[in-house]
C-alpha positions in Angstrom: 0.0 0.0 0.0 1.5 3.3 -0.9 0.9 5.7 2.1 1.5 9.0 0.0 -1.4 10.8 -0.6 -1.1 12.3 -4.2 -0.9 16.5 -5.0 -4.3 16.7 -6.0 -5.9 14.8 -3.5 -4.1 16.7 -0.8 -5.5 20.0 -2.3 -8.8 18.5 -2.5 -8.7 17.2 1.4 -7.5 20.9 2.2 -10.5 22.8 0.1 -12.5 20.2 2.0 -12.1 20.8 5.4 -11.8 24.5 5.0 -15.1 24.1 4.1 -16.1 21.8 6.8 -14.2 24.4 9.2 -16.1 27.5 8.2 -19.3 26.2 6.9 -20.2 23.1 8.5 -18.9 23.0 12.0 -20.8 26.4 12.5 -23.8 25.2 11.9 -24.5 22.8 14.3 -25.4 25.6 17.2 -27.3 27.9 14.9 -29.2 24.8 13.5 -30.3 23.3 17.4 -33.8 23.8 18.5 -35.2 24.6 15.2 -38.2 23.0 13.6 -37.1 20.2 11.0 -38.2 22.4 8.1 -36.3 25.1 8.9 -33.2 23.1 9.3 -33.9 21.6 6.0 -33.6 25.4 4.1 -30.9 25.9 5.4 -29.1 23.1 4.9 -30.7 23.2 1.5 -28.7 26.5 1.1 -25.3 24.8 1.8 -25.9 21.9 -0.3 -26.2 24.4 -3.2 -22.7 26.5 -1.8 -21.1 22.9 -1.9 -22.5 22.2 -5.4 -20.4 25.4 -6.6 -17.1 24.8 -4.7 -17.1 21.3 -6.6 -17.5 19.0 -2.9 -20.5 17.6 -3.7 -21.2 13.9 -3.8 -17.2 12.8 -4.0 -18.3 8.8 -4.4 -20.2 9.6 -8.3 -18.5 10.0 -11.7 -18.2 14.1 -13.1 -21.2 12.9 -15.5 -23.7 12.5 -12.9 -22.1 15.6 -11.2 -20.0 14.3 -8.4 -16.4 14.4 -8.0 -15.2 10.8 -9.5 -12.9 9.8 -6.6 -11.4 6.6 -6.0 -12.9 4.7 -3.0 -9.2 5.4 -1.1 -9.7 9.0 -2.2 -13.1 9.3 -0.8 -12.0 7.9 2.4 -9.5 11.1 3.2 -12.6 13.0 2.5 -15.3 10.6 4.6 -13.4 11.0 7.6 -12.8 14.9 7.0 -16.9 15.1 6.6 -17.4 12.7 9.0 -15.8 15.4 12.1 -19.8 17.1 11.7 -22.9 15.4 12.0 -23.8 17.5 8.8 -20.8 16.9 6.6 -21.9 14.2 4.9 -25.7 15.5 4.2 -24.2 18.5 3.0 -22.1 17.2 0.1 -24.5 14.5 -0.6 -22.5 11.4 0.6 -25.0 10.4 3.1 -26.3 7.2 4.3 -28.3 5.6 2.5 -28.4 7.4 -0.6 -24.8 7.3 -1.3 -25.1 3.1 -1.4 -28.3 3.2 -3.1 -26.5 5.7 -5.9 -23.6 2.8 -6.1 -26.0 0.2 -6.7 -28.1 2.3 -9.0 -24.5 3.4 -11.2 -23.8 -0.4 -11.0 -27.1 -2.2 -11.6 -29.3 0.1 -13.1 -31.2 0.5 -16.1 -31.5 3.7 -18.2 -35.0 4.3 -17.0 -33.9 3.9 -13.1 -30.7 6.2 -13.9 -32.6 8.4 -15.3 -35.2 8.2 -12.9 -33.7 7.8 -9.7 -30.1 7.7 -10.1 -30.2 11.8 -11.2 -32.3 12.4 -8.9 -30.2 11.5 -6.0 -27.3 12.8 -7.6 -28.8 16.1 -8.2 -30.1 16.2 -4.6 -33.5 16.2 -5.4 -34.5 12.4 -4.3 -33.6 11.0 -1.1 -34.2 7.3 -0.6 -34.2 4.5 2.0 -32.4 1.3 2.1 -33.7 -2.4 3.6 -31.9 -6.0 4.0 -33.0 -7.2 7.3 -35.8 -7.4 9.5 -36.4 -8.0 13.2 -36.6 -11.1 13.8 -33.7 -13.0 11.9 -31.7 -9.6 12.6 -28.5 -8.2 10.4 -27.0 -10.8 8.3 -30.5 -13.1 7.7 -30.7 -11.7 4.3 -31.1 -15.2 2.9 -34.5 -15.7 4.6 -35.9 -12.5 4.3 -39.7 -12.3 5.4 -40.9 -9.5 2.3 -42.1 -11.5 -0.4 -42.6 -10.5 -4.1 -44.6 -12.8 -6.6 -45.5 -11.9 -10.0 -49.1 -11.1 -11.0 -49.0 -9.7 -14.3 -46.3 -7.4 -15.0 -46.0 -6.2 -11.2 -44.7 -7.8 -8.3 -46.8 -7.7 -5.0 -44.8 -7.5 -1.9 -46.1 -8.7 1.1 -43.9 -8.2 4.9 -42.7 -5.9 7.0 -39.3 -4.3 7.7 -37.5 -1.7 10.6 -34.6 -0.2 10.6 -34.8 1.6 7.6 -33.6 5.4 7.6 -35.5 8.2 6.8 -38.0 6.1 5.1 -40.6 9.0 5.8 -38.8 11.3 3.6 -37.8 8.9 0.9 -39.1 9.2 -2.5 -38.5 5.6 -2.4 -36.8 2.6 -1.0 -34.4 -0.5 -2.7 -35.7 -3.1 -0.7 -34.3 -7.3 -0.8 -37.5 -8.9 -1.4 -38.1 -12.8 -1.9 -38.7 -13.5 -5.5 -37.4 -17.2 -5.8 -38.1 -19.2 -2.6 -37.5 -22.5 -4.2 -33.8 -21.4 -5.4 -30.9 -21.5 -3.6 -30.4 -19.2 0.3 -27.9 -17.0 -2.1 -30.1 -16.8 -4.8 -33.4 -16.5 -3.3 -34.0 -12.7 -3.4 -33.7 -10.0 -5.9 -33.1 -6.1 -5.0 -36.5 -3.5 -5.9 -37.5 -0.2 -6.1 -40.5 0.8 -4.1 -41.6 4.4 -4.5 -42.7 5.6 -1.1 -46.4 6.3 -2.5 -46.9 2.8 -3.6 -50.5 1.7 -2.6 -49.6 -0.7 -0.1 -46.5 0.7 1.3 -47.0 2.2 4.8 -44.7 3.9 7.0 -45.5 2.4 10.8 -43.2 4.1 13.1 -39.9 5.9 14.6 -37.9 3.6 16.1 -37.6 5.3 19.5 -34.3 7.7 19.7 -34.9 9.0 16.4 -37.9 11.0 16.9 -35.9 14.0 18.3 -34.0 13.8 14.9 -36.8 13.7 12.2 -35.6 15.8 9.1 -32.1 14.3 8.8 -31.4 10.6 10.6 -33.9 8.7 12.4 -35.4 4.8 11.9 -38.2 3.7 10.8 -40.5 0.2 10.7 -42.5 -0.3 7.4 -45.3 -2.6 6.3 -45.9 -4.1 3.0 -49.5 -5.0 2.0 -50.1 -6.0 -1.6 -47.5 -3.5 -2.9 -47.7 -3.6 -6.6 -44.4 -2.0 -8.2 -43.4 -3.0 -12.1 -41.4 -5.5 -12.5 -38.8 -3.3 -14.1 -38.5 -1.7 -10.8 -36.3 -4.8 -10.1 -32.5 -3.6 -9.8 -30.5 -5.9 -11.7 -31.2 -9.6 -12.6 -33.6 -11.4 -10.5 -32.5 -13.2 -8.3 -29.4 -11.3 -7.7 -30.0 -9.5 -4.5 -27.5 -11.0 -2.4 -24.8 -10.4 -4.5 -25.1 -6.7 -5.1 -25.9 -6.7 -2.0 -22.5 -7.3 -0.9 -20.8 -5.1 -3.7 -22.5 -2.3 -1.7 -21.3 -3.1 1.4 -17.8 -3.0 1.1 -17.3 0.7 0.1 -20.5 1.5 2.4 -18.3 0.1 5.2 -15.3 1.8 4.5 -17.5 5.1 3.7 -19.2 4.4 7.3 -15.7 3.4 8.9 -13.9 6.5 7.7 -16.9 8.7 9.0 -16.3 6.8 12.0 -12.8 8.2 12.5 -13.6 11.8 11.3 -16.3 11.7 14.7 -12.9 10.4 16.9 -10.8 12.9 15.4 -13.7 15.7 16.6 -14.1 14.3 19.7 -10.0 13.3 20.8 -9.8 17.5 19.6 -12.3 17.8 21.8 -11.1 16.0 24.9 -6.9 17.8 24.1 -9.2 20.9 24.7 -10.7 20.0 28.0 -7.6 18.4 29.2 -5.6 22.0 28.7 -8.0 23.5 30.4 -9.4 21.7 33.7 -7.7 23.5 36.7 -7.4 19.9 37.8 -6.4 17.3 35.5 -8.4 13.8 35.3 -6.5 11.1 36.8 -6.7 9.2 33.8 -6.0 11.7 31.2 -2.8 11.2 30.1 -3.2 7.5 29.2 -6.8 8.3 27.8 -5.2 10.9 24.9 -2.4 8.2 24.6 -4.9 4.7 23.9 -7.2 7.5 21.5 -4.2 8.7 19.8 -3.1 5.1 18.9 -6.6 3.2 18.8 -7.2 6.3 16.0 -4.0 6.0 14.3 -4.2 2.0 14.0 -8.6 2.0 12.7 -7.1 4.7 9.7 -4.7 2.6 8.8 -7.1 -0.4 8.6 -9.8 1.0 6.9 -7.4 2.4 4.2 -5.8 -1.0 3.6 -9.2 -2.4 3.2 -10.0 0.0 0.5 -6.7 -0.6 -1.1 -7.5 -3.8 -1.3 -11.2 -3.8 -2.7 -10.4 -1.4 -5.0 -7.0 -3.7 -6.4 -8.5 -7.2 -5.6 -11.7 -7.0 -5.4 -14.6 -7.6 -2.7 -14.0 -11.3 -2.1 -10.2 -11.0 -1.5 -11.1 -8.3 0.3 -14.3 -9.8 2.8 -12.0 -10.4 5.9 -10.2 -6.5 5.9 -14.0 -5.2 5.3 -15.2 -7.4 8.5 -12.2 -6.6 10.2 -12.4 -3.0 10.7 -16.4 -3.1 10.8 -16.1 -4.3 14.7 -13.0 -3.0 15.5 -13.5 0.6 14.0 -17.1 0.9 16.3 -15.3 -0.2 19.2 -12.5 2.9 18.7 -15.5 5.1 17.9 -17.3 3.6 21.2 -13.9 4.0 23.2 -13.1 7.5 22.1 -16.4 8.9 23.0 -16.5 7.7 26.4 -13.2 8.4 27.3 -14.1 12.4 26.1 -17.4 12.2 27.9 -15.9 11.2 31.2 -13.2 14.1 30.4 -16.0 16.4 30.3 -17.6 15.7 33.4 -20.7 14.2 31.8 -23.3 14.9 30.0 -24.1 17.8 32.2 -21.0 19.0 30.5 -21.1 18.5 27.0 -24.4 20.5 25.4 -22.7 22.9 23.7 -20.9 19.6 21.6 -22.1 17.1 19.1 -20.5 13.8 21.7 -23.8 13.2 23.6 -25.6 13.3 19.8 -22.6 10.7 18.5 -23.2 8.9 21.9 -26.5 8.2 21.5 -26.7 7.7 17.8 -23.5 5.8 16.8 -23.6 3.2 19.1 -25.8 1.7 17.1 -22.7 1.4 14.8 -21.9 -2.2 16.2 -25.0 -3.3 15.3 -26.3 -1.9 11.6 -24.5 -3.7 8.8 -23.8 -6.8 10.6 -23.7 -7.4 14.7 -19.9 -7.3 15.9 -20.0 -10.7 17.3 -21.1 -12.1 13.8 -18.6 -10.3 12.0 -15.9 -11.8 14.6 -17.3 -15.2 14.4 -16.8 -14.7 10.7 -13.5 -13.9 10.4 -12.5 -16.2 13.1 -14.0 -19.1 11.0 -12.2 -17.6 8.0 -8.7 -17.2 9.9 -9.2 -20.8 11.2 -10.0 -22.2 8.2 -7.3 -20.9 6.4 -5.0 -22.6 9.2 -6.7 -25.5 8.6 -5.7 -25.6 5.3 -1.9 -24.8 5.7 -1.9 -27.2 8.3 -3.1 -30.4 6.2 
C-alpha cells in the first residue's frame, strides 16, 4: 500500500475541510432547536454552496455531477466530513443514498438512472435502504420475510421491515424482497424499487431515539400490503439481490468506517481541549489521549488498507479487511467517545458539543451492517480455516 497521498488529492482534502471548518462546524449551534423544516432550508442553502465549490457527492462520476474519486480517495474526504454530523448530508454522501446511488451506477437501467439515479445525484431524491428485519436480525438476508410474486407485470410485496432510515422522507426505498423461494439461500432474493407512494406501502413508526432527529437521521419500521411495483423496478437480474448486495457493502463500510474516525478525530480535539483546560487534571488523562491517539491512528490505517484492497482485488479478496475493521473501528468510535465524555464531566457538561448526539446515535454502529459478534465469528472461522488448510 502506498501511504503518499497524491498532490491533488491533498488539495482537494485541504478545500474540504476548510469548508467543513467555516461552513459546516458552525452550523451545528445555529441549527439546534429549530423545527425540522427550517433546518432543512438551510441546509438546503449549503448543499447548493457545496455544489459550486465542486465538494458535492465525492463517491459519483463528473457525469452524474460528483467528483469521480477513488474509494481510497473518498476515504480522506469521509473521515474529514465525518468530524460534523452535517458533513456528509451537505455534500451528498450520506447514508443511505450514497449506497443506493452505487448500486443504482452499477445495476441500473436507463430508465432507473434516469429516474432515480439523477435524482439522488442532483439532490433532489432522497431514498431509503432495507436488507434485514427484526426477527432474523442483520446478516438473515437469505431468509428475508418480504415477499414479491409476479401477477402480471407487477410484483406484489407482502412483509414488514425496521430499521430503515428516513424512510418517511424517501421518495422511495431498494428493498431485498423474496422473488425465488425455491432457489438456492444466495439466490433466493432480488433487489426492488418501491416508491414511497406505492399503494400498499406504509410507514409504521420511529424507532424510538430517532424522533428528536426527524428531518435528517432517524429509523423507521414499514409494512408491505399487496404492494404492486413494475417489475422493471427490479435492480439488476432477478434473483441477484445477495450479490449486489455485498458489492454495496464493502465501500458503504469503508465510507461508514472512515466517518467513524472523522467523529474520533472531533471528539480526541475535543477532549486535548478540555484536558488544557481543567484547573485539575483527570486522573486518567494522560493515558486516555495516549490509547485514542493510537486506537485512531491504527482504525485509519485499517480501513485504508481495506480500500486498497477492494479497489485492487476486489470484494471477495477483500471480505476479511471489510469485517475486520467493521467491529474494530465501532469499538474505537465507542472507546473515544467515552473516554471524552468522562473528560467532560458528563453529560451535564457537553451541550454545547455534538459527543452526547454521536453517543447516543453511533452506538448503534456495532449493530447496523452486521452485529460485531457475527462479524468476529466470521473472520474467526475464515482465519481458522485458512490454518486449517496450511496445516493439512
Amino acid at each position: 500500500m502506498d501511504f503518499l497521498t497524491p498532490p491533488a488529492l491533498q488539495e482537494t482534502t485541504e478545500k474540504m475541510e476548510d469548508f467543513v471548518t467555516n461552513e459546516v462546524l458552525p452550523l451545528e449551534q445555529s441549527l439546534a432547536g429549530l423545527p425540522a423544516e427550517k433546518r432543512l432550508e438551510i441546509l438546503s442553502e449549503k448543499r447548493t454552496k457545496a455544489k459550486l465549490l465542486r465538494l458535492w457527492a465525492p463517491h459519483l462520476p463528473e457525469e452524474y455531477g460528483g467528483m469521480g474519486l477513488s474509494t481510497v480517495a473518498f476515504a480522506h474526504l469521509s473521515a474529514v466530513l465525518g468530524r460534523s454530523p452535517l458533513g456528509h448530508y451537505i455534500c451528498n454522501s450520506q447514508a443511505p443514498d450514497a449506497g443506493n446511488m452505487q448500486m443504482l451506477l452499477e445495476h441500473g437501467n436507463n430508465e432507473q438512472r434516469q429516474l432515480h439515479l439523477q435524482g439522488l445525484a442532483d439532490g433532489n431524491l432522497h431514498s431509503s435502504f432495507g436488507a434485514m428485519d427484526p426477527e432474523l436480525g442483520e446478516g438473515g438476508e437469505a431468509n428475508l420475510p418480504i415477499t414479491a410474486q409476479k401477477q402480471g407485470d407487477d410484483y406484489v410485496l407482502n412483509g414488514q421491515m425496521w430499521l430503515l432510515t428516513a424512510a418517511d422522507d424517501a421518495d422511495f426505498a431498494i428493498l431485498a424482497a423474496i422473488t425465488h423461494p425455491g432457489a438456492a439461500a444466495h439466490k433466493r432474493f432480488s433487489m426492488l424499487i418501491v416508491p414511497s407512494d406505492a399503494r400498499g406501502y406504509d410507514v409504521l413508526n420511529i424507532i424510538p431515539g430517532g424522533e428528536n432527529n426527524r428531518g435528517l437521521l432517524h429509523y423507521l419500521e414499514v409494512q408491505l400490503r399487496d404492494c404492486h411495483i413494475p417489475q422493471r423496478f427490479r435492480l439488476g437480474k432477478a434473483g441477484a439481490g445477495l450479490a449486489i448486495a455485498q458489492e454495496r457493502l464493502g465501500p458503504s463500510r469503508i465510507r461508514h468506517c472512515m466517518r467513524w474516525i472523522g467523529i474520533c478525530e472531533r471528539a480526541f480535539d475535543l477532549m486535548l481541549g478540555q484536558a488544557a483546560n481543567i484547573a485539575a487534571p483527570h486522573v486518567n488523562s494522560d493515558a486516555w489521549i495516549a490509547e485514542s491517539r493510537a486506537e485512531i491512528n491504527a482504525a485509519r490505517l485499517m480501513v485504508l488498507d481495506a480500500a486498497w484492497k477492494l479497489i485492487r482485488e476486489g470484494a471477495i479478496a477483500a471480505r476479511e479487511e471489510i469485517s475486520l475493521i467493521k467491529f474494530y473501528t465501532a469499538a474505537v468510535l465507542q472507546g473515544v467517545l467515552d473516554r471524552a465524555i468522562e473528560l467532560h464531566g458528563g453529560p451535564s457538561k457537553i451541550g454545547d458539543t455534538p459527543l452526547a448526539y454521536w453517543q447516543q446515535y453511533e452506538r448503534a454502529s456495532r449493530i447496523y451492517d452486521g452485529p460485531q459478534d457475527a462479524e468476529k465469528a466470521a473472520v474467526a472461522k475464515e482465519i481458522l480455516e485458512k490454518y486449517g488448510q496450511a496445516e493439512s
